[in-house]
N, C-alpha and C positions, 0 to 999 in steps of 0.2 A: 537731408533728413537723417535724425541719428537711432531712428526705431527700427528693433531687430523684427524681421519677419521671420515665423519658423514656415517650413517650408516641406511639403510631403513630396518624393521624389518615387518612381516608378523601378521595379525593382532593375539592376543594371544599366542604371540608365548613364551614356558615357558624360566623361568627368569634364568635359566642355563647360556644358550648360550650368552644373552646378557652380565650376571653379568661379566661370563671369558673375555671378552673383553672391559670392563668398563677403564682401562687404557691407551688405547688409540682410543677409538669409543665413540663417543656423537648417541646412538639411539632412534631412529623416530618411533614406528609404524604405517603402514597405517591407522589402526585404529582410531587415532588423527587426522586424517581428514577429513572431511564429505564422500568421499566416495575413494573406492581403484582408480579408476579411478581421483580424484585429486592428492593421491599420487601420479599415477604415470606420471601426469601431472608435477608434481614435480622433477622428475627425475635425471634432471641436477645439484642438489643441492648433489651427495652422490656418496660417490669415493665406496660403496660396498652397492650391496641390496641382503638380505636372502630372497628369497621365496617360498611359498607355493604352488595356485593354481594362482595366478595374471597373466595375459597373457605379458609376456617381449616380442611381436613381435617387428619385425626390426624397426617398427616407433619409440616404447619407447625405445628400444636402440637406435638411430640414434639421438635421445636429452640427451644421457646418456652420457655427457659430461666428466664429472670426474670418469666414473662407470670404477674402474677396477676388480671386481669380482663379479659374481650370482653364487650362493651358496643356490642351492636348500635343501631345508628344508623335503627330501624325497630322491625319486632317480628316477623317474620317472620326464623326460624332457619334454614332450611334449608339455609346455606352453611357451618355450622358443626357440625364435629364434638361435639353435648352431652357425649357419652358420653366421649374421649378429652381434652376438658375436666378432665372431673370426674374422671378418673384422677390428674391434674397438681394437683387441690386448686387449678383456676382458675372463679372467678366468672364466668359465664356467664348476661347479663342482658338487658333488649331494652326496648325503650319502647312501650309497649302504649297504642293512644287516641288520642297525639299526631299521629295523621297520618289520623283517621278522618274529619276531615270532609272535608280534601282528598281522598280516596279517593273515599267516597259521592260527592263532588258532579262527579269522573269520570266515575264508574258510571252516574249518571244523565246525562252527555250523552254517551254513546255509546250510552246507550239512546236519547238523540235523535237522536244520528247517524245509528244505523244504522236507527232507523226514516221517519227521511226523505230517508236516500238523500245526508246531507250531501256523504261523500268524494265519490261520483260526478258530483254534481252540479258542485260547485266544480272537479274535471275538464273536464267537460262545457263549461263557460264560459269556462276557461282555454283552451281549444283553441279558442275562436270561438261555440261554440255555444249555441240558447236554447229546445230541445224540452223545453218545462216537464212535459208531462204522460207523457213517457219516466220522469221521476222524482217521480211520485205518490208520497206519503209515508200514513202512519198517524196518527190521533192516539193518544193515552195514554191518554185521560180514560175510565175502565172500565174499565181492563183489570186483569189479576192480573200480578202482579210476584212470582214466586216467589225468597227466599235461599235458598243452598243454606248455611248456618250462621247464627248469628245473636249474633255478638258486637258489637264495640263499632263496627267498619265497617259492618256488617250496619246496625244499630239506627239509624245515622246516614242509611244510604239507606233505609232503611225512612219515617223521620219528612221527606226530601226528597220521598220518590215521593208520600206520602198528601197530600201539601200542591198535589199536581195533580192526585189524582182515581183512583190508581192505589188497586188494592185488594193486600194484602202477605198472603201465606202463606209457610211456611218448614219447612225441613229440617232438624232438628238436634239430635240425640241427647245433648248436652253442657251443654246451657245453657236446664234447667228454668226457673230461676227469672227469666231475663229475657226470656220471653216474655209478651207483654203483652200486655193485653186489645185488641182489636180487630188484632189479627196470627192469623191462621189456625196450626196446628199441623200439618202431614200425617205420616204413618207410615213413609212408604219415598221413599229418594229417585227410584224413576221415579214414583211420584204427584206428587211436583215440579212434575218438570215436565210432566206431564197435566194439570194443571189451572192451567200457568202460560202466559200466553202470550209473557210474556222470563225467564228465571230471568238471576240473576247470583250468582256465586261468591264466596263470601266465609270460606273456610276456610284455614288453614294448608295444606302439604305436607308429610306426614306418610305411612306405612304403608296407612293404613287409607284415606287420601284418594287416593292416585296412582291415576291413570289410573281414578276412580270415574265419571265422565260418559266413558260410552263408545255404541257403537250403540242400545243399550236406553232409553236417558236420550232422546237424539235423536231416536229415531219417536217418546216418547211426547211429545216438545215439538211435533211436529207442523210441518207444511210453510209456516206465517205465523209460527211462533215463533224466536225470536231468544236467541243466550245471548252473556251477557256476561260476562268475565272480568278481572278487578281483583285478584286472589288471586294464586294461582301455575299457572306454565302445564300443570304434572305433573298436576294433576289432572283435566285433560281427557285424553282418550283421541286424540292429533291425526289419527291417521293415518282413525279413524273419525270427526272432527270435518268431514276435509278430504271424504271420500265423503258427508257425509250434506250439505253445499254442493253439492257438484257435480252430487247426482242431486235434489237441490232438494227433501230431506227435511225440512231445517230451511228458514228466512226469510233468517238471518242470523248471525253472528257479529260481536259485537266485542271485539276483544281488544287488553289491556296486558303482557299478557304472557304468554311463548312456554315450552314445554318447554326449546328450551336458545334462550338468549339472547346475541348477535341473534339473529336467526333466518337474514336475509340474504337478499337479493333473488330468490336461486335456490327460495327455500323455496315450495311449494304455493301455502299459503296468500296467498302474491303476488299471486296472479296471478288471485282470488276478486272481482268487480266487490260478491259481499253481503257482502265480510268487511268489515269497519272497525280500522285496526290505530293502535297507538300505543305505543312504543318505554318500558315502564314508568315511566310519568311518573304512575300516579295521586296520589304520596305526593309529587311534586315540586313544591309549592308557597313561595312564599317562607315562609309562616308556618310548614306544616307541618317544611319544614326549618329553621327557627329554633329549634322547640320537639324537635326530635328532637335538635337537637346540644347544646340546654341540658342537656336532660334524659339524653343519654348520657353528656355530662361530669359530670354530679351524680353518676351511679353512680360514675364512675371515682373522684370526691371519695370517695363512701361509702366504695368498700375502702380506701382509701387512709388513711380516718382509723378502720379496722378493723371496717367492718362491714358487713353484708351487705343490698343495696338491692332496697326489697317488690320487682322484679320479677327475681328469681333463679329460672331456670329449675330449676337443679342444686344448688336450696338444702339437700336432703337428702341429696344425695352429698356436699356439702363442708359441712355446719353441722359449726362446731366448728373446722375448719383455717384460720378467718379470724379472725385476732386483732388 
């Protein structure tokens, strides 16, 4: 094929993904433009856009005139309209795995943070001070570690936790076949977390997921238990995450990320000495962002050389329109 595609790229996105595709894609990133909102102002100018967290609803699709693939820079969809996609006959794709160990290995140290009181501590010291036993921590070793789903993030912190002593149960009505012998199974997700003493979140944002950890999930974690979130912030219920802190329902919370993002210094959760917060950096690693921007450019290669790449969300709305 000798047709240039122009190509919209995600601000910073590493020089991988774009380099392999340099043969036939001229690309853009948002960055190059005063704001993301002018890129995507811009829309209509680019037969493929890689993204990050940009919001692609049905409006900037419905101007994405030449747009025939989104090609998330992750795997997690929720900024993207599937449905007003698959209207437009656009491939709509994500990179599942490639950021799972970076995540897991997160997840597990904010389970160590927040169980021994890291953020407050490194406070503590920076202001002069040295009251060790103000900030008494936990150990891990016995405890249950419940997921609340159990895909390939999941699996990743699962085979980290077990390798320190921690015992794994899990919630997850989707994924028969990859639970594994010595991973507990429970029924309902407040048994979760009743019988967990940290759960961590590890599902999309979806319907059936938002706002599913709410009050009920919370008392049954009990007043030493701790949840942590690596996933997306919709599916905590905040406004009951932030009462079941403050009346010292739960232990702890640590979170990567918020309902809406930032969250911003004004938000509750600020101002929580048992929250532990960090600005969605679990997928931020160099390797994992190495292997995400190869691997969204290869999709973009796939349509490009007409065909449709194994991780098409909307491979049944559009099979057949990719030629």
């Amino acid at each position: 094929m000798t047709d240039t595609w122009q190509v919209l790229l995600p601000p910073a996105i590493d020089p991988a993904g774009p380099t392999a595709i340099a043969d036939f894609a001229e690309c853009t990133g948002m960055d190059e433009y005063d704001s993301v909102d002018d890129a995507l102002d811009d829309i209509d100018r680019y037969d493929a856009v890689i993204v990050r967290v940009a919001p692609l609803d049905a409006d900037v699709i419905d101007r994405a005139d030449r747009l025939k693939v989104i090609a998330k820079h992750g795997s997690g969809l929720d900024n993207v309209d599937i449905d007003a996609a698959s209207e437009r006959d656009i491939v709509v794709c994500n990179t599942p795995g490639v950021n799972a160990r970076s995540v897991a290995e997160h997840a597990i140290a904010l389970l160590f943070g927040i169980r021994r009181n890291l953020h407050t501590a490194d406070r503590h010291v920076r202001s002069g001070g040295w009251e060790r036993n103000d900030y008494c921590g936990r150990e891990l070793d016995g405890d249950t570690l419940g997921l609340m789903g159990f895909g390939s993030i999941a699996r990743e912190t699962a085979r980290l936790a077990e390798g320190i002593g921690i015992d794994i149960i899990t919630y997850d009505p989707h994924h028969d076949e990859s639970i594994r012998d010595g991973v507990v199974r429970v029924k309902t997700l407040t048994e979760l977390f009743e019988r967990s003493d940290a759960v961590s979140l590890h599902v999309p944002l979806v319907p059936g997921t938002r706002g599913a950890v709410s009050t009920e999930q919370l008392d049954a974690l009990g007043e030493t238990g701790v949840i942590i979130n690596t996933a997306r912030g919709g599916v905590i219920d905040e406004d009951a995450l932030i009462d079941a802190l403050d009346s010292g329902a739960i232990g702890g919370a640590a979170l990567d990320t918020f309902e809406n993002e930032p969250p911003g210094e004004a938000h509750p959760l600020c101002d929580q000495d048992n929250a532990l917060l960090t600005p969605h950096l679990g997928g931020v690693t160099v390797e994992a962002l190495q292997r995400m921007s190869e691997r969204a450019a290869a999709n973009v290669r796939t349509v490009y050389e007409g065909g449709i790449p194994d991780s098409t969300v909307n491979r049944e709305a559009i099979e057949g329109a990719v030629q």
